[in-house]
ROFI-66656 format. One record per residue (C-alpha): residue in three letters; x, y, z. Coordinates in steps of 0.2 Angstrom, whole numbers, plus 5000, padded with zeros to 4 digits. Example, Ala and Ser with C-alpha at 12.3 -4.5 7.8 and 13.67 -1.06 7.14 Angstrom:
BEGIN
ALA506249785039SER506849955036
//
This chain:
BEGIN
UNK493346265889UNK491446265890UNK490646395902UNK489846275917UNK488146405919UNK488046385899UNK487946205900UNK486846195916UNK485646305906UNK485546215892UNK485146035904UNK483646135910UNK482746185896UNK482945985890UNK482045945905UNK480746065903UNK480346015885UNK479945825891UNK478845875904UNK477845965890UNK477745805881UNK477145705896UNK475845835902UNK475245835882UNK475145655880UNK474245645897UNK472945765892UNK472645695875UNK472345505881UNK471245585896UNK470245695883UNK470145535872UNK469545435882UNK468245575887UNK467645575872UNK467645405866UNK466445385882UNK465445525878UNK465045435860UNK464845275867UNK463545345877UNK462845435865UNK462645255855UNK461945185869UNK460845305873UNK460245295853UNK459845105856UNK458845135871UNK457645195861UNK457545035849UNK457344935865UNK456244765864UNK455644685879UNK454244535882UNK453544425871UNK454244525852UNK456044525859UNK456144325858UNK455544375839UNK456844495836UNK458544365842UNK457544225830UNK457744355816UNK459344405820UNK459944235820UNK458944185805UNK460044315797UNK461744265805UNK461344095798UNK460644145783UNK462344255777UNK463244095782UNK462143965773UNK462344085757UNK464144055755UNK463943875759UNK462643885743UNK463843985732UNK465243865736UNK464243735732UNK463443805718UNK465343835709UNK465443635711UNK464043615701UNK464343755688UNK465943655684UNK464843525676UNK464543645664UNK466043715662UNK466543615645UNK464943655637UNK464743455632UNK463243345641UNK463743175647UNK463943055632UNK462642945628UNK463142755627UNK463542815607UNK464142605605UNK462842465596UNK463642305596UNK463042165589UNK463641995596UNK464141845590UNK464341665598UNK465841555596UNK464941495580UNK464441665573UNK462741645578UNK461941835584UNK461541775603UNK461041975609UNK461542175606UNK462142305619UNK462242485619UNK461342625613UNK459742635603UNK459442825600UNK458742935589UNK458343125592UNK457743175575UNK455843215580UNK455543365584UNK454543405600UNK452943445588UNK453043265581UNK452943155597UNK451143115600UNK450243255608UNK449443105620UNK451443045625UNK451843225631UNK450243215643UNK450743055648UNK452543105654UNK451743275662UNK450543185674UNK451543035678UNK453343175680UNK452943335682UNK451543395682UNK451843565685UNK453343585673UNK452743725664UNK452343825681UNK453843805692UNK455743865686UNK456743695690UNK456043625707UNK454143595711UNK454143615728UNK452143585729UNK452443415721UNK453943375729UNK452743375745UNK451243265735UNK452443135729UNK453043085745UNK451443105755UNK450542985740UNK452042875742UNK451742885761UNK449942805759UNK450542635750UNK450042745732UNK450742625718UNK450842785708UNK452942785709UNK452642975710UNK454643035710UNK455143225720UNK456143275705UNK455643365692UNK455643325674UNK457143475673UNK458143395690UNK457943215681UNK458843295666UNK460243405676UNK460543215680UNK460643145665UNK461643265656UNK462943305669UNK463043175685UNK462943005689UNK461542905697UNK462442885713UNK461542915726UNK462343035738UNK461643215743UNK463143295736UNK462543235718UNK460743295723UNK461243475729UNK462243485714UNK460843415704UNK459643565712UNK460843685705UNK461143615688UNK459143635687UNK459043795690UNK460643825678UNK459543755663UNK457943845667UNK458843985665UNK459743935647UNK458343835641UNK456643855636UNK455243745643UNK454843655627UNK456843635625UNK456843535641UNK455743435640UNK456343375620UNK457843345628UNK457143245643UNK456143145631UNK457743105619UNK458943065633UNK457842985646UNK458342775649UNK456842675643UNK457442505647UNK458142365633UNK459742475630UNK458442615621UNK458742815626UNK457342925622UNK455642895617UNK455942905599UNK457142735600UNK456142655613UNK454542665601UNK455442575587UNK456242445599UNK454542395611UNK453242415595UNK454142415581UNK453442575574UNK453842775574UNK453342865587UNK452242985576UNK451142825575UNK451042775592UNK449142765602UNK448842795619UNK449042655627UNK450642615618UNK451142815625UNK450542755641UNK451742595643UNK453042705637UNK452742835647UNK452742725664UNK454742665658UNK455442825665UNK455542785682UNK456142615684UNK456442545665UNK457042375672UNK455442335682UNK454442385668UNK455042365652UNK453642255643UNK455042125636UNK455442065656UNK453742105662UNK452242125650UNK450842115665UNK452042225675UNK452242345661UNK450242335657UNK449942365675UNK451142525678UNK450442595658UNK448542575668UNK449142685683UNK450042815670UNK448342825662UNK447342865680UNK448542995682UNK448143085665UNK446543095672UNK446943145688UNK447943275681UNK446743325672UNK447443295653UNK446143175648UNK444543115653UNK443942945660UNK443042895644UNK444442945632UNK445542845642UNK444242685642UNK445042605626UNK446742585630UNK446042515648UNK445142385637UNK446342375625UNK448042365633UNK449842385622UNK450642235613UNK452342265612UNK453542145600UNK453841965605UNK455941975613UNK455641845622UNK457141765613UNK458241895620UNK457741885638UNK458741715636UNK460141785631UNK461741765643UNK461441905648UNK462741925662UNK464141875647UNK463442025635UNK463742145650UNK465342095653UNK465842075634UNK465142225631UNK466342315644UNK467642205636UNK467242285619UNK467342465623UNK468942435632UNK469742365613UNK469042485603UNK469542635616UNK468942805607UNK468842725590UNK467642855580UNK466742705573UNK464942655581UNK464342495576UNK465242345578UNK464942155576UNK465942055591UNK466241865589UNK466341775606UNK466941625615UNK465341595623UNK464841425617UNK462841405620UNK462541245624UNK463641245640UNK462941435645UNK461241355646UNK461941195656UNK463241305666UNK461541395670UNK460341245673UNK461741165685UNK461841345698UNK459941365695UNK459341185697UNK460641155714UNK459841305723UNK458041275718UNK458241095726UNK459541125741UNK459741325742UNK458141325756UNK458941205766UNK460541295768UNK459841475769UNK460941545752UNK460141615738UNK461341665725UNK462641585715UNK463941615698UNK464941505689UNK466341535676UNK467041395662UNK468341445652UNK469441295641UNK471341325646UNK471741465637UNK470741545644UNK469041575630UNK467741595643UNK466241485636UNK464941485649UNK464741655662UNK463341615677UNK463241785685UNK461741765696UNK460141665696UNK458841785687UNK459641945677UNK457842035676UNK457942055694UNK459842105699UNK460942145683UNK462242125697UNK463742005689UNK464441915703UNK465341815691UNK466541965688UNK466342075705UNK467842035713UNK466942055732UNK467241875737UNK468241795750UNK469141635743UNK469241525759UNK470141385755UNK470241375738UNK471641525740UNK472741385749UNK473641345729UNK474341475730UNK475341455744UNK475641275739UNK476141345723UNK477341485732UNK478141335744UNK478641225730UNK479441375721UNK480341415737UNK480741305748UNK480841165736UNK479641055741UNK478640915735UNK477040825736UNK477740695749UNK478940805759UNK478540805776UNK477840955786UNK477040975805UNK475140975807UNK475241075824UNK474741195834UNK475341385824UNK475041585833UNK475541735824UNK475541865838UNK473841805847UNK472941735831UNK473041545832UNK472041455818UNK471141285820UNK471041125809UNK469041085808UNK468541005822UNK470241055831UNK471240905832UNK472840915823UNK473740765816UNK475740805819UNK476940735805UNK475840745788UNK476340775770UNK475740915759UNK474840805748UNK474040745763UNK473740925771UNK472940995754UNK471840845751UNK470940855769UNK471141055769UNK472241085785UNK472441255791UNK473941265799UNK475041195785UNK474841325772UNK474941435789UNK476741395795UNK477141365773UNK476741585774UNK477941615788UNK479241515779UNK479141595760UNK478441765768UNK476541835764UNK477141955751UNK477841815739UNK476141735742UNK475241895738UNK476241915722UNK475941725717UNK474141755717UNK474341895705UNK475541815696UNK474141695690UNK472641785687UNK472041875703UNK471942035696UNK471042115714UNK472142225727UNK471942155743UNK472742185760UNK474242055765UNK473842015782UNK474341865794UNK472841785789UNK473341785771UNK473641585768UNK471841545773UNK471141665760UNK470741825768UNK470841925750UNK469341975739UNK469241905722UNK468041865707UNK467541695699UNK468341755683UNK469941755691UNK470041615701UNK469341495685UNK471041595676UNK472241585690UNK471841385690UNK471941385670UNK473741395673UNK474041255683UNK472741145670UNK473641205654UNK475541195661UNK476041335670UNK475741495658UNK474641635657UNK472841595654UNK471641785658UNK469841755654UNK469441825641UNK467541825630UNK468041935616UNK469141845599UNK468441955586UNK467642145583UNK467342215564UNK466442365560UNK464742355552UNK465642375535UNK466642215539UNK468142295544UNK469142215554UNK469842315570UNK470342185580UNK470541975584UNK471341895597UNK472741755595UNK472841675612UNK473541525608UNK475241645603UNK476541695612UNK476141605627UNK476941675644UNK477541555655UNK477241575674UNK477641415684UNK478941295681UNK478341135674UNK478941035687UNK477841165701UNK476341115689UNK476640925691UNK476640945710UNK475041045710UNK474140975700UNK474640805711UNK473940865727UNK472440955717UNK472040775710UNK472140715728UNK470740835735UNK469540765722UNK470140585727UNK470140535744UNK469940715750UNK468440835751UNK468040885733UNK467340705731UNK465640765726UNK466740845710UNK467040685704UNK466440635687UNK466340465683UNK467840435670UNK468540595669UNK470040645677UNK470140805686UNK470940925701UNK470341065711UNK470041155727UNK468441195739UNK468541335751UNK467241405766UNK467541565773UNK467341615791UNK465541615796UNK464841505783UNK464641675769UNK465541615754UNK465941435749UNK466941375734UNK467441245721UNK468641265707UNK469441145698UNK469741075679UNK469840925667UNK471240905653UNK469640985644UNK469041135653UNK469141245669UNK467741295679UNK467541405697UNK465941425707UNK465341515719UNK463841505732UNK463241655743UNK462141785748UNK462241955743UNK462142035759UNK463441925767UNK462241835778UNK462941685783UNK462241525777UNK461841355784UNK463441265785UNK463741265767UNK465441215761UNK466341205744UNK466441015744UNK464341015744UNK463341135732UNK464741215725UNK465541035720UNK463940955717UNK463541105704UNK465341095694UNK465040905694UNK463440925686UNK464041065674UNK465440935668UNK464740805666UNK463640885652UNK465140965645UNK466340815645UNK464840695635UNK465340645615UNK467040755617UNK468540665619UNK469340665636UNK470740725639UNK471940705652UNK472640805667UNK474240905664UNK475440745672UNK474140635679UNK473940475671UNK472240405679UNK470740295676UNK469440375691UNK468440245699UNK466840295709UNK466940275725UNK465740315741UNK466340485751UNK465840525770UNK464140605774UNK464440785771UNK463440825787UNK464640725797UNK464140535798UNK465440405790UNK464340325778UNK465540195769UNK467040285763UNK467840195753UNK469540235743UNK469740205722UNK470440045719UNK471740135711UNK472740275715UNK473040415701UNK474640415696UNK475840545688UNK476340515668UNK477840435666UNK478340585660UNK478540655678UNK479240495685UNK478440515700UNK477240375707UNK475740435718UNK475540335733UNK473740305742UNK473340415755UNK474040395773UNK473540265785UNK473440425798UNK472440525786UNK471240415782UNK470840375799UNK470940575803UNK469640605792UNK468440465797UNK468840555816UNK468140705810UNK466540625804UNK466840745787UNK467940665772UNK467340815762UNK467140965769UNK468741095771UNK469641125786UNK468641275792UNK469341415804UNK468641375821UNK467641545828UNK469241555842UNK470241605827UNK469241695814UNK470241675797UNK469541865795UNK470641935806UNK472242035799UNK473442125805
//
């Protein structure tokens, strides 16, 4: 047994041992702390003596912050400086267009070129001594001074451009315009621009001077498809570049900036004008004197007579052109010749038809642009109207699938609803008040007729049928229909689907209503049936007429085109009609007046146009059923003279004219066609006159042809 004074000892010196570890720890935070003071003070004390007060301590914080945000902005710059190295990460510059394709019309007639005329075999010591002043003092004139970035004449451009100077003095210098060209695009965002700053730097320091500047003059745009000053000599003067004078070096030097305002084949007094400000800035700059710059004042450049170009369809060559690269993919060929479907007669009547309308009517209903697309109905597109005047907006709006429909969408729920629901022309549907949620559409004029039939509700362009037709087939099957045809756009499926909220292109609208015209299958526009290399080689040739997908069900095309047929009529594409030639189609007005419509098609051809602004103001109450079907009437009349007309797909008719209502709203003598169309026999259908209640609907309304707008209580524009 343990002795009890052993064990009471032993409890004692544990004790002892932790109040020796207290009474250390205690001392050795109090001396810490002691001490940490005493060097704290110490540093405060040091400080004391750096001590600013008054007027130079506001100084010292603006430093110090300047520095704060000095170490922050360079890490920002380094980040955004690794962005910008990337570009040149692959060693390669941005490719040139490296394609020249020559085209052909339908007939194999050359009707224009696109792509790239380039040539960087002169050397830098070549090039006229007189062209390398010219780009200095109209560029950069300090290029051999500064190391990427003029600062000093970043500040003098914009000041001159401040004072109404017509100089076009750019901010960029000639090494920041060529970081652009070889590695970014020409958006305009300041994310390109920073990265651009960087990039300059970056070749300053890989490049000499003169290596820059032979690589801006070879890879600058000169206008007319030309890169570089080598090519754009040959194509403007038909001469080297070694041969050139000065005021053929001044022209060309005054292309840099803006090629498409001044390229001498759109614009010979505005190229001689802008070549007469590039030679005051050589003498400015101090390269030439006033007295050897006298004869080329007196004796301005005469650049090759392309007037015979400028007439080219232009807006067709872009797009064919777009067409062509996508065929011939990375093909390691370079020169092609491309046979078209354009045919010319009809592009310069498809032209005079949008241009003529607008320079007669456009003032009076505030719009100012229009396209047009014909195509025959397997889809050959031989007329492309993309805007009235290519010098001044190479803009396509032929193509730009940023439009809104309107009414002439409404087929395709029609179409959807026969497919469906299996209706017909004459089955009988409710013309009454509809709401989804709080959206409740309006009929124009808001009056709604009750019992009506779907011939009947297309021709006078109701609303609220193809309306309550979308909540019975669902938007989705609606949405897929339009694709299904030709609308090759994503656009959102809202409520407000039916009345042709989606976005879509002229191009697809004429081929979505190709299918109804040829029977029901597949009819894409296309401009491209041919493409050989310059040797002759054949790489590619389209068959469309082969193999022919079939999208609607005949029966689906004999009911459509029945109540297309009715809109031209009786209903309010009467302005459509050409005198004995049978034909269907569709107006549509969007919400506010911005966009208005007419497609349709003969047994001959297909054709959509469009009227608008390009800044979506809204215009003076034009609808489809007046310019737009006035400019398709006028375009197919031309087209339909000493060819033989054909008729509609299952419509047996012999048009009569007949007198429609005031499209302003007066009821000047409407009067129906003697006789109705009627369906082949064929279909076995027989087409009755129009109703009783709609012919005294429409003469209510005071509008036999203008569509069935939304009413601004309901704008169609609103989704879900």
């Amino acid at each position: 047994m343990q002795d009890p004074f052993y064990t009471k000892q032993k409890r004692a010196k544990g004790k002892n041992r932790l109040l020796e570890a207290d009474a250390w720890l205690d001392s050795f935070l109090y001396d810490g702390m002691r001490s940490t003071g005493r060097v704290y003070t110490r540093i405060q004390d040091f400080f004391s003596n750096f001590s600013v007060r008054g007027l130079r301590r506001i100084f010292v914080e603006l430093a110090s912050d300047a520095l704060s945000f000095g170490a922050m902005g360079s890490v920002l710059m380094v980040a955004l400086a690794l962005s910008a190295m990337d570009a040149t990460a692959s060693g390669e510059f941005n490719r040139a267009e490296d394609y020249s394709v020559i085209f052909l019309d339908r007939y194999g007639n050359e009707i224009g070129r696109r792509g790239v005329r380039a040539d960087d075999s002169v050397a830098l010591s070549e090039i006229p001594d007189f062209l390398i002043k010219a780009t200095l003092a109209t560029e950069d004139r300090r290029f051999y001074e500064h190391f990427g970035i003029d600062v000093w004449g970043t500040v003098r451009a914009l000041l001159s451009n401040a004072e109404g100077d017509s100089g076009l003095q750019g901010g960029s210098s000639i090494t920041q315009q060529l970081a652009k060209n070889l590695f970014l695009s020409n958006e305009r965002t300041l994310e390109r621009k920073i990265k651009e700053l960087f990039l300059a730097f970056w070749l300053e320091a890989n490049y000499s001077k003169d290596e820059i500047l032979k690589l801006y003059l070879d890879r600058a745009y000169m206008g007319g498809g030309t890169i570089g000053v080598v090519a754009a000599a040959e194509f403007y003067f038909g001469k080297p570049v070694q041969d050139i004078d000065l005021a053929e070096a001044a022209m060309l030097a005054g292309l840099y900036k803006a090629p498409s305002r001044f390229a001498p084949h759109m614009d010979i007094a505005a190229a001689r004008g802008r070549a007469n400000v590039v030679l005051t800035n050589m003498v400015n700059g101090g390269y030439l004197t006033e007295g050897q710059v006298t004869a080329a004042r007196r004796r301005p450049a005469e650049p090759i007579d392309r007037s015979a170009e400028a007439n080219s369809p232009n807006y067709f060559l872009d797009w064919a052109f777009l067409e062509t690269k996508r065929i011939v993919g990375d093909s390691s060929e370079v020169g092609f010749v491309v046979r078209t479907t354009i045919d010319p007669d009809l592009q310069v009547h498809a032209e005079d038809a949008i241009i003529s309308v607008l320079r007669e009517q456009g003032a009076a209903y505030n719009v100012n642009q229009g396209a047009m697309v014909a195509m025959e109905h397997n889809g050959a597109v031989r007329a492309m109207v993309g805007g009235t005047d290519y010098g001044q907006s190479q803009f396509n709006r032929a193509v730009a699938p940023n439009r809104q429909p309107g009414s002439a969408f409404k087929p395709f729920v029609y179409a959807t609803a026969f497919e469906m629901l299996g209706l017909t022309p004459r089955s009988s549907i409710s013309d009454s008040p509809i709401c989804i949620g709080n959206w409740c559409p309006q009929n124009y004029g808001r009056s709604f007729r009750g019992a009506t039939t779907i011939r009947a509700a297309m021709a006078a362009s109701i609303n609220s049928v193809p309306v309550r037709l979308s909540t019975q087939t669902g938007r989705e099957p609606i949405a897929e229909m339009a694709h299904r045809l030709g609308i090759r756009n994503e656009f959102p499926v809202t409520r407000s689907l039916a009345l042709g909220v989606a976005s879509v292109s002229a191009l697809d609208m004429a081929s979505a209503y190709a299918v109804f015209a040829n029977g029901g299958y597949r009819a894409t526009g296309f401009g491209v049936t041919r493409i050989t290399t310059l040797r002759g080689e054949v790489i590619y040739e389209a068959h469309p007429d082969e193999n022919r997908e079939r999208l609607l069900d005949e029966q689906i095309v004999l009911s459509m085109n029945d109540i297309l047929n009715a809109v031209n009529y009786g209903g309010t594409g009467g302005r459509a009609v050409v005198e004995g030639v049978p034909s269907a189609g569709k107006t549509g007005t969007t919400s506010s007046y911005r966009d208005a419509w007419y497609v349709g098609y003969t047994g001959n051809y297909v054709a959509s146009v469009w009227y608008g602004n390009d800044n979506y103001t809204a215009m003076n109450n034009l609808t489809g059923g007046t310019l737009p079907a006035m400019s398709w009437q006028k375009f197919m009349a031309y087209a339909h003279t000493n060819i033989e007309v054909k008729p509609v797909f299952g419509v047996d008719m012999e048009p009569r004219p007949f007198i429609i209502a005031d499209a302003e709203g007066g009821e000047d003598g409407e009067q129906a066609p003697e006789r109705a169309p009627t369906l082949a026999p064929a279909a076995a259908i027989k087409l009755l006159d129009l109703s009783e209640q709609m012919r005294q609907s429409l003469a209510d309304n005071g509008d036999g042809t203008i569509d069935q707008a939304t009413a601004p209580v309901a704008d169609a524009s609103e989704s879900l």
